[in-house]
Structure formats: C-alpha cells, structure tokens
Backbone as ProteinMPNN parsed JSONL, in Angstrom:
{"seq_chain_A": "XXXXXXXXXXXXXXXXXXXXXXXXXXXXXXXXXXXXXXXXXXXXXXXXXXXXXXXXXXXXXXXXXXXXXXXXXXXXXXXXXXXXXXXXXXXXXXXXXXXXXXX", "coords_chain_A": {"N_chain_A": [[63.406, 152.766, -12.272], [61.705, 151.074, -9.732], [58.368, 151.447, -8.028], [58.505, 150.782, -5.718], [61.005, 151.373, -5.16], [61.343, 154.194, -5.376], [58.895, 154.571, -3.124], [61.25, 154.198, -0.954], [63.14, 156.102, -1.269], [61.327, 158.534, -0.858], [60.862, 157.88, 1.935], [62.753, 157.718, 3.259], [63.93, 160.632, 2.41], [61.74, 162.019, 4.231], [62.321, 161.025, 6.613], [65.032, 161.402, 6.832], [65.066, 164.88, 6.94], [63.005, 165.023, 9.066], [65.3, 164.137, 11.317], [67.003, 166.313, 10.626], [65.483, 168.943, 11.493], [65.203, 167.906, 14.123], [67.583, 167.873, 15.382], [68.194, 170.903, 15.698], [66.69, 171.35, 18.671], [67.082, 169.616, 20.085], [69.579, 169.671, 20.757], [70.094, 172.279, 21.951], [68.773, 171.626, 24.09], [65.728, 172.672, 25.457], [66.844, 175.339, 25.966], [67.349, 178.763, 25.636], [67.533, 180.909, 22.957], [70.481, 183.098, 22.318], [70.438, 186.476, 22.025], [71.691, 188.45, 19.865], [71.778, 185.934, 18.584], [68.972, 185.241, 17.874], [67.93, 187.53, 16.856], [69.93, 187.188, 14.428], [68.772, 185.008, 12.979], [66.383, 185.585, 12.644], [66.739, 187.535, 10.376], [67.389, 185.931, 8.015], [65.105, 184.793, 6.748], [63.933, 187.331, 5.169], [66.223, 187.522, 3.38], [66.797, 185.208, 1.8], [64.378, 185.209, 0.582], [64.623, 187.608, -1.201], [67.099, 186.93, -2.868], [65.962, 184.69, -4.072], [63.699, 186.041, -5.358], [65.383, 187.827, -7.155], [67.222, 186.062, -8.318], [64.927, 184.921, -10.058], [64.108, 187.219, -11.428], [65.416, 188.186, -13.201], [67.626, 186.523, -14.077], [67.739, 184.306, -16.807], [68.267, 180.628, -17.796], [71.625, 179.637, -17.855], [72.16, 182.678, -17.983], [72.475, 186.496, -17.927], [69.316, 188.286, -17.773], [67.158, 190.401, -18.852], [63.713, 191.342, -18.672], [60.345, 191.198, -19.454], [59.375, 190.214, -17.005], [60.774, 191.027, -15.498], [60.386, 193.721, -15.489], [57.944, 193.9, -14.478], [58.672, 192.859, -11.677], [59.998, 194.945, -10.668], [58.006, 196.992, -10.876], [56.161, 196.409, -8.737], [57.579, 195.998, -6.654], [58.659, 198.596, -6.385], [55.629, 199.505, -5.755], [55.405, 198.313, -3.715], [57.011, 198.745, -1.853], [56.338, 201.441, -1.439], [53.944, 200.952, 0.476], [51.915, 199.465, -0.692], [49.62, 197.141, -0.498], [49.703, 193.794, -0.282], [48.668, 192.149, -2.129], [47.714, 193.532, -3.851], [50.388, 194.529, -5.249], [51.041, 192.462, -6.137], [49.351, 191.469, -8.001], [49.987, 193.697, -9.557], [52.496, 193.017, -10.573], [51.632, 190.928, -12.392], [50.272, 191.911, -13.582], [51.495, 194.214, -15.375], [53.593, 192.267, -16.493], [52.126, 190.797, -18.186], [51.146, 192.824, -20.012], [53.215, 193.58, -20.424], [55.147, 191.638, -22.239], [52.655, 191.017, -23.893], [52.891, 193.044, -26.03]], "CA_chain_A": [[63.175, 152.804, -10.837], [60.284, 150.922, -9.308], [57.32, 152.148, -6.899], [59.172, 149.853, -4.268], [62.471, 152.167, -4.772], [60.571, 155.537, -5.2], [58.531, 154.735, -1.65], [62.129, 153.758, 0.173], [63.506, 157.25, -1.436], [60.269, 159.207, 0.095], [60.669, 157.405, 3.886], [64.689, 158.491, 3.441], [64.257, 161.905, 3.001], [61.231, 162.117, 4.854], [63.654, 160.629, 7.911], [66.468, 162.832, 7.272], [64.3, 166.06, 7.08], [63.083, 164.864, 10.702], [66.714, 164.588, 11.862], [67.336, 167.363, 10.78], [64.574, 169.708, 12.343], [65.046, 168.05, 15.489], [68.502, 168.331, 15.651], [67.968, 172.138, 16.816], [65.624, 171.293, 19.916], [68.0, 168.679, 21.032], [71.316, 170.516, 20.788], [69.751, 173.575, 22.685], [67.783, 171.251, 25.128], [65.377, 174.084, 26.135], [67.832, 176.911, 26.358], [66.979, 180.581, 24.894], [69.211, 181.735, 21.737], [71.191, 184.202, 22.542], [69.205, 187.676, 21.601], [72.286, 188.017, 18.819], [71.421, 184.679, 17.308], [67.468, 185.52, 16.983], [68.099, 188.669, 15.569], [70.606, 186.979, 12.418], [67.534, 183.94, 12.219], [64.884, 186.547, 11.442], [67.199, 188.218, 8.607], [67.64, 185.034, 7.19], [63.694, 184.649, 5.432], [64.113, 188.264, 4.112], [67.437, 187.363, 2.731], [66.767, 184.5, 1.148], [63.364, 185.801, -0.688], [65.338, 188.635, -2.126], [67.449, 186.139, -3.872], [64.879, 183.95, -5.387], [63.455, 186.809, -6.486], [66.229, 188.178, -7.703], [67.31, 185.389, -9.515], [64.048, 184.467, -10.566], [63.588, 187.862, -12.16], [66.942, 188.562, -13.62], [67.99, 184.594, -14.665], [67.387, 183.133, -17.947], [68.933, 179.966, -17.783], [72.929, 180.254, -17.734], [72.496, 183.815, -18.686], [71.238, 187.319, -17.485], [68.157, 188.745, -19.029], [65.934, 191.668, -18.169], [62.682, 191.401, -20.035], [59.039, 191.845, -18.943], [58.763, 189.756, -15.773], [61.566, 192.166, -14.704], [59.957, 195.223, -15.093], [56.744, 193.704, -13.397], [59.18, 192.518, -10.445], [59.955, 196.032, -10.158], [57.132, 197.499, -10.739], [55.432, 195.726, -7.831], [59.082, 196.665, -5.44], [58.28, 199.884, -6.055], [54.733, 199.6, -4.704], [54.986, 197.353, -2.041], [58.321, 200.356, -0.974], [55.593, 202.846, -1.066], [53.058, 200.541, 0.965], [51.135, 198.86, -0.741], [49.335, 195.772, 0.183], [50.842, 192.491, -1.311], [47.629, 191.575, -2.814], [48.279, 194.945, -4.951], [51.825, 194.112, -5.247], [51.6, 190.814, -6.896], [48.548, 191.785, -8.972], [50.941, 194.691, -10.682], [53.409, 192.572, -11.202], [51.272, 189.99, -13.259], [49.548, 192.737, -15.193], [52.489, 194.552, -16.113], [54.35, 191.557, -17.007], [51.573, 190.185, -19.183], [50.996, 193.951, -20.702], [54.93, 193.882, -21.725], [54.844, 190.609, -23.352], [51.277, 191.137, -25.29], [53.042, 194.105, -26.651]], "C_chain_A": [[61.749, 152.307, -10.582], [59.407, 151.62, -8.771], [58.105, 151.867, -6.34], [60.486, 151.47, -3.865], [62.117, 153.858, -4.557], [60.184, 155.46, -3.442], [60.002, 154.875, -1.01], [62.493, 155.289, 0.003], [62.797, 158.157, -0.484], [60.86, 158.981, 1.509], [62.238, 158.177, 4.104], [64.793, 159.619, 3.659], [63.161, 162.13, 3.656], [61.97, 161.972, 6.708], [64.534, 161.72, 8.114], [66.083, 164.027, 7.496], [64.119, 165.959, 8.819], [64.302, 165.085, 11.353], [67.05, 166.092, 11.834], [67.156, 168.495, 11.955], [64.824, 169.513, 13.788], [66.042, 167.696, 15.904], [68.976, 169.86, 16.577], [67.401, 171.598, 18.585], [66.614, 170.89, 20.718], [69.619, 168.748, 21.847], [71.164, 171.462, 21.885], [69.171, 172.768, 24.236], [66.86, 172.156, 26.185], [66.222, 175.3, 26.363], [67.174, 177.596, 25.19], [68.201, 180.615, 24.101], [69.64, 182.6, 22.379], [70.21, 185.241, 21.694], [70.38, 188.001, 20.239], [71.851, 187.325, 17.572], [69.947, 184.884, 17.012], [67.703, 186.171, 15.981], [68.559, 188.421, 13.98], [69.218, 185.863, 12.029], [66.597, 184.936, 11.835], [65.671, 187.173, 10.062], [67.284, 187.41, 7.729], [66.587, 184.747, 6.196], [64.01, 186.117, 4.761], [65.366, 188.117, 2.685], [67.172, 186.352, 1.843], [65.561, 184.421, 0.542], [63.769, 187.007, -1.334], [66.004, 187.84, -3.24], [67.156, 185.748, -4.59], [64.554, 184.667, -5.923], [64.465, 187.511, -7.696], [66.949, 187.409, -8.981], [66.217, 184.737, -10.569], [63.653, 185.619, -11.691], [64.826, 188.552, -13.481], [67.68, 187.79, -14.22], [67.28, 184.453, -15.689], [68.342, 181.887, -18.658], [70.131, 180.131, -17.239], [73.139, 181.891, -17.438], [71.446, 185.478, -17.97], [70.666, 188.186, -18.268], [67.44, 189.554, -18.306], [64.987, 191.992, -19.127], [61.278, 191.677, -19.055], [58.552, 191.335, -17.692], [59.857, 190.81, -15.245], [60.998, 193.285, -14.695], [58.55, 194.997, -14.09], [57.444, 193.054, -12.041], [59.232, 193.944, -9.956], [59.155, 196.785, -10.074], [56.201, 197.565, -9.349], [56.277, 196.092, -6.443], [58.354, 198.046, -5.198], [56.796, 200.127, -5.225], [54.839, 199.156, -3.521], [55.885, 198.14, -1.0], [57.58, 201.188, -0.183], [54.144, 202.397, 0.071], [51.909, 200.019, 1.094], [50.831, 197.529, -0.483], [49.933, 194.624, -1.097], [49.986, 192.171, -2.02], [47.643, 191.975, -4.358], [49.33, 194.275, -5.576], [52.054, 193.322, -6.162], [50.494, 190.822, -8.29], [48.836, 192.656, -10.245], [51.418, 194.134, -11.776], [52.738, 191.451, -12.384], [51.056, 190.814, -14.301], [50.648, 193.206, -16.017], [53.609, 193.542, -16.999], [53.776, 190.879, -18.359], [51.337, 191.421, -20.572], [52.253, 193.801, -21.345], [55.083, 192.818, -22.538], [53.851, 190.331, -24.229], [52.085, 192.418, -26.155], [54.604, 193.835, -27.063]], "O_chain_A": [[60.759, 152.878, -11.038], [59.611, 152.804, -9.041], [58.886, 152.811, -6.222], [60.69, 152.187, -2.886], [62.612, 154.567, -3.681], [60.859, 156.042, -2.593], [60.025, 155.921, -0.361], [62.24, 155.958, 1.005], [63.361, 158.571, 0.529], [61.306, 159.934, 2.147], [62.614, 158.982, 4.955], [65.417, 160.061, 4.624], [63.592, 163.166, 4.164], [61.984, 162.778, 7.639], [64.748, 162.546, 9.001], [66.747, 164.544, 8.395], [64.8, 166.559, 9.651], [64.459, 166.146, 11.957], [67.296, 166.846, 12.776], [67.92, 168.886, 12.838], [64.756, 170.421, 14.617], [65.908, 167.059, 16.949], [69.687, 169.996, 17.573], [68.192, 171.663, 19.526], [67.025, 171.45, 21.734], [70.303, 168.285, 22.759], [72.037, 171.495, 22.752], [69.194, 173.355, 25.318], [67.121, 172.336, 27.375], [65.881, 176.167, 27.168], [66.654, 177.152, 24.166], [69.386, 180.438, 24.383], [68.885, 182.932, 23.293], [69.381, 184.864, 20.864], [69.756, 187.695, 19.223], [71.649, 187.622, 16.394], [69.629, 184.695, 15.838], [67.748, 185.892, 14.783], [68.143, 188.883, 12.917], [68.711, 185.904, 10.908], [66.112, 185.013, 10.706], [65.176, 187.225, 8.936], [67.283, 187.822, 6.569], [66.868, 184.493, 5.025], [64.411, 185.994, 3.603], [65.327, 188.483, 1.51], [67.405, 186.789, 0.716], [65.501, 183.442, -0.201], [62.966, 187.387, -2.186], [65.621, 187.971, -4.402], [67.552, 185.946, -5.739], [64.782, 184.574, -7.129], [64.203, 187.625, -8.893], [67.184, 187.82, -10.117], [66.514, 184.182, -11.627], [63.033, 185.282, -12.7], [64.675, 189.317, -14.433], [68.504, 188.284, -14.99], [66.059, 184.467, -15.529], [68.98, 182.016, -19.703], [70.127, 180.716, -16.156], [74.092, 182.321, -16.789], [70.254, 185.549, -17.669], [71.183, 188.777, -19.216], [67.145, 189.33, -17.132], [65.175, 192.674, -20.134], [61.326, 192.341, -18.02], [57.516, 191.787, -17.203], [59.412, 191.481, -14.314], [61.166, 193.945, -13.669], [58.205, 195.751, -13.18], [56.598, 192.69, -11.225], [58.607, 194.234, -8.936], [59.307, 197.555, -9.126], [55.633, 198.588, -8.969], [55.741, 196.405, -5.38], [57.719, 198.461, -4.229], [56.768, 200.82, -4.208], [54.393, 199.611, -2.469], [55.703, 198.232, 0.214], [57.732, 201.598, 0.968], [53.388, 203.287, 0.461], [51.119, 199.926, 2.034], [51.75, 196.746, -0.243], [50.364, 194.695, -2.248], [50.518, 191.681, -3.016], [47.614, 191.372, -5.43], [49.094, 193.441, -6.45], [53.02, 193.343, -6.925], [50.764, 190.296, -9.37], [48.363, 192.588, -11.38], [51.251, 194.267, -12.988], [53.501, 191.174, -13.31], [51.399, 190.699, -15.478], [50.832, 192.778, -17.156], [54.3, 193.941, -17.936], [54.452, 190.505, -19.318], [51.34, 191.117, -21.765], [52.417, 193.868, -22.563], [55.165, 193.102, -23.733], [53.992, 189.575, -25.19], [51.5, 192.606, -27.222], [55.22, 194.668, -27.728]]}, "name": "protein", "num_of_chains": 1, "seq": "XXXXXXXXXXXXXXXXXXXXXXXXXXXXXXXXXXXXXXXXXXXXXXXXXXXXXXXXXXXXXXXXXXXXXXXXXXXXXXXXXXXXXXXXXXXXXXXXXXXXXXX"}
C-alpha cells in the first residue's frame, strides 16, 4: 500500500465519521429527544466502560483468565464503590497488579 492509498483511506473514514455524527443533528432538525431517549443515551457510556473493562480484565485472548490485573481491577471497584477518588482508584489497581505479578 502506498502513502497515496493510506492518505485516500484517512480522507474516507475521516468523511464517513463526519456523516455519521451529523446524521443525528439533521434527522432531529433541532427537536428535543424525548426525556425517555436521553435517559437510555446517558446509560449507554456506563455500559459500555463496564464491558471493556470487563473484558479487558477477564480476556486472555480466545480464552478466560483471572490473574493479577484482575484482582487489581477489583481491587480498585471496590474502592472507587466505597468512594474513592479515581486518581486512588487507578493507582490501586496498578500497584496491586504489579505487586501480584512481582510475586
């Protein structure tokens, strides 16, 4: 594959991405969602960072595995449950994950 064919790729989905996005605006033409339809669009980012994580912490390859980034996924659940700040949260999860694999 050239540069030449790489750039045309870029402008393509760069294009279609646009379409996309402004497919909403145009469909709705200024109109309000329905109070319904907000409500399911906000569940939709929680929902779909549960997953990644989920499979991110739980996935090894084909196959499922529960090893030391899993216990530092949970480890970090459990704080962030009880209220801790994400800063915390994500700082757990590294340590603990690097603590179970040095050991």
């Amino acid at each position: 594959m050239s540069d030449r064919d790489i750039w045309i790729v870029i402008g393509l989905c760069a294009a279609v991405t646009a379409v996309i996005k402004a497919t909403g605006p145009v469909a709705l033409g200024g109109r309000e969602l329905p109070a319904w339809f907000s409500n399911v669009i906000q569940l939709v980012a929680p929902a779909l960072l549960a997953a990644l994580v989920c499979v991110s912490a739980l996935a090894d390859g084909d196959e499922w595995a529960i090893g030391a980034d899993t216990a530092g996924v949970a480890a970090a659940g459990v704080l962030l449950w009880r209220g801790a700040n994400i800063i915390v949260g994500v700082a757990v999860a590294a340590g603990v994950t690097a603590l179970l694999r040095a050991v």
